[in-house]
C-alpha positions as CSV (number, residue, x, y, z in Angstrom):
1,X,16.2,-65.9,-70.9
2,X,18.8,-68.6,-72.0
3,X,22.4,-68.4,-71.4
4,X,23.7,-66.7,-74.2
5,X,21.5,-63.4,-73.7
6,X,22.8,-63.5,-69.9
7,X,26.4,-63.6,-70.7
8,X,25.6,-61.0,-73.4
9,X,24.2,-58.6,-70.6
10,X,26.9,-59.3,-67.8
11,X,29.2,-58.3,-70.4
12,X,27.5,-55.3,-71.4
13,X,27.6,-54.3,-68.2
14,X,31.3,-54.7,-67.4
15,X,31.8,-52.4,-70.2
16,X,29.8,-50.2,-69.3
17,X,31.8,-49.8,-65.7
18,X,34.5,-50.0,-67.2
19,X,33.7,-47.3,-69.0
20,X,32.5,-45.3,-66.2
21,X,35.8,-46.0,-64.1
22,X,37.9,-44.3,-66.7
23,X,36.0,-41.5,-67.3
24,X,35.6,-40.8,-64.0
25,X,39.3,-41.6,-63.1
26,X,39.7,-38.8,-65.9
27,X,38.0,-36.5,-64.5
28,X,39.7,-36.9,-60.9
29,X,43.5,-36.7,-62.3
30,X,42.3,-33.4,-63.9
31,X,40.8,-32.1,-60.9
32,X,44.1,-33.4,-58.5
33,X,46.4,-32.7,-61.0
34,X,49.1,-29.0,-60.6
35,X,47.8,-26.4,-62.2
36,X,50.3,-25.4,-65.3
37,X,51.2,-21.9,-65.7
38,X,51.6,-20.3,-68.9
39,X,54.9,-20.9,-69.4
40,X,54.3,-24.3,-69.2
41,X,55.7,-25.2,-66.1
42,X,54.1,-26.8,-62.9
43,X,53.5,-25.0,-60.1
44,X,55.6,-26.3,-56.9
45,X,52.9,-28.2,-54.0
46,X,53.3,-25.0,-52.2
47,X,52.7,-22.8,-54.6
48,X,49.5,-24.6,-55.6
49,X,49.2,-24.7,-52.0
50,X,48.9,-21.0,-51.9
51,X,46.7,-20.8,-55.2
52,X,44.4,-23.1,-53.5
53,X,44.3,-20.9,-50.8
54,X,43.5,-17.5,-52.3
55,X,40.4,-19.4,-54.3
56,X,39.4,-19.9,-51.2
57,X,39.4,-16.6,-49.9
58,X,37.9,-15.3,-53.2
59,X,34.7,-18.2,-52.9
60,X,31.3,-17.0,-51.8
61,X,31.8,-18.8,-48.7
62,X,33.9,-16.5,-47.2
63,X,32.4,-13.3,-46.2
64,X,34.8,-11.5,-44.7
65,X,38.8,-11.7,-43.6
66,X,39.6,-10.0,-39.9
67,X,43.0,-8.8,-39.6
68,X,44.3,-8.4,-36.3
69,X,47.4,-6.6,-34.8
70,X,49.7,-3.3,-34.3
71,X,49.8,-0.3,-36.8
72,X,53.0,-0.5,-38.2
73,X,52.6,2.2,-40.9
74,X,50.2,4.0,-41.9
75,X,50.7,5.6,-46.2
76,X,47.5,7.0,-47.6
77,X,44.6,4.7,-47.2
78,X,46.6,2.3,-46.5
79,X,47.7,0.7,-43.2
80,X,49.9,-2.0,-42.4
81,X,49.5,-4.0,-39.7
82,X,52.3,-6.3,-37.7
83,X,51.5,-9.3,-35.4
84,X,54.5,-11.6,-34.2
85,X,56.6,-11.7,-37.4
86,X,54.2,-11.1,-40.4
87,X,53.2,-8.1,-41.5
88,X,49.7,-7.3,-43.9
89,X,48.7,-4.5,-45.1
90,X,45.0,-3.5,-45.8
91,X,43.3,-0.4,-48.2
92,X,41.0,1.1,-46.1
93,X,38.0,2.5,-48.2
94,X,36.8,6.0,-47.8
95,X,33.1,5.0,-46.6
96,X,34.3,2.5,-43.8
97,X,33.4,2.1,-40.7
98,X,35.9,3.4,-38.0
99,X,35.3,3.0,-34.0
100,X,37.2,3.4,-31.1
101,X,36.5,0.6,-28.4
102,X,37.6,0.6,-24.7
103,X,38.8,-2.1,-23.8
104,X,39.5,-1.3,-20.2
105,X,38.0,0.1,-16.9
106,X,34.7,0.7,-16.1
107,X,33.9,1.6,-19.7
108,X,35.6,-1.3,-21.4
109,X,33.6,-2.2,-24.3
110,X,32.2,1.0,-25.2
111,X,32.0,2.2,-28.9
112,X,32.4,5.3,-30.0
113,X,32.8,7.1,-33.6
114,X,36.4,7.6,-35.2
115,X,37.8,8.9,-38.6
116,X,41.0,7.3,-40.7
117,X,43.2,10.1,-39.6
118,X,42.4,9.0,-35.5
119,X,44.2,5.7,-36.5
120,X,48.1,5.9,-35.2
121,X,51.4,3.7,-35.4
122,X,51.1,1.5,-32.5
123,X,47.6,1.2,-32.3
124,X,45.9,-2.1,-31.8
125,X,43.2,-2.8,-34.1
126,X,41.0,-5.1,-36.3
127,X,40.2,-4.8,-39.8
128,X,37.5,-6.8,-41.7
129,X,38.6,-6.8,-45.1
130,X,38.0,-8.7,-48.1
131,X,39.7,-10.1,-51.1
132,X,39.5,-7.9,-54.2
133,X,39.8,-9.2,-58.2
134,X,43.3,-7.5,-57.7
135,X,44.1,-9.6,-54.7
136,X,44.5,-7.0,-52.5
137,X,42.7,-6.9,-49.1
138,X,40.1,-4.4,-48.8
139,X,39.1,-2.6,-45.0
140,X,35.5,-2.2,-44.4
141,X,35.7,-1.6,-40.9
142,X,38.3,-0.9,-38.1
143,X,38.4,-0.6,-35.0
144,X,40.9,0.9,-32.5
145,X,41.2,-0.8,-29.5
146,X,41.9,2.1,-26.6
């Protein structure tokens, strides 16, 4: 191979990196970039902060959320719980599972059967939920901690 064919290639090459750089460089300010509402506006960092978030939540690699703390109210199927300052409230669908656990004395950690209406303000419990299309949060199971 003479000289000529060499440079030729080494060129070639280089533009062909080159090219590769920008498309990829492309590719990354789309993927980094704020997400633009409708309206045309960006999204502030914490709102895309919070988008990213519930993606998140919504991905197949999360398979449940737990919600954990106090029955604050309690209106239709739905039950709001507090812990420290935040408050979330869950639907509770009709076929979940509801138990009451002990969680002192001799019996502590015994499980026993409960319905929807044995759930009271003030009780401590957990929820499983997950993340509907509507972005609300969805009880599968409780349970009451007694």
């Amino acid at each position: 191979m003479d000289k000529a064919s060499t440079i030729v290639l080494i060129l070639m090459a280089m533009v062909v990196c080159v090219a590769i750089g920008a498309f990829g460089f492309q590719r990354y300010q789309t993927s980094t970039c704020p997400v633009v509402s409708q309206t045309g506006q960006q999204l502030s960092e914490q709102d895309q902060q919070e988008l990213d978030k519930l993606r998140l939540l919504k991905s197949s690699a999360v398979s449940s959320i737990v919600l954990f703390g106090e029955v604050k109210s309690i209106s239709g199927n739905t039950i709001t719980l507090s812990f420290g300052d935040a408050d979330v409230s869950s639907v509770i669908e009709p076929s979940a599972e509801i138990h009451f656990v002990t969680t002192k004395g001799a019996k502590a950690g015994e499980s026993t059967l409960a319905e929807f209406a044995d759930i009271k303000i003030t009780d401590n419990v957990q929820v499983e939920t997950t993340l509907s299309s509507e972005n609300r949060l969805i009880g599968h199971s409780v349970i009451i901690a007694k």
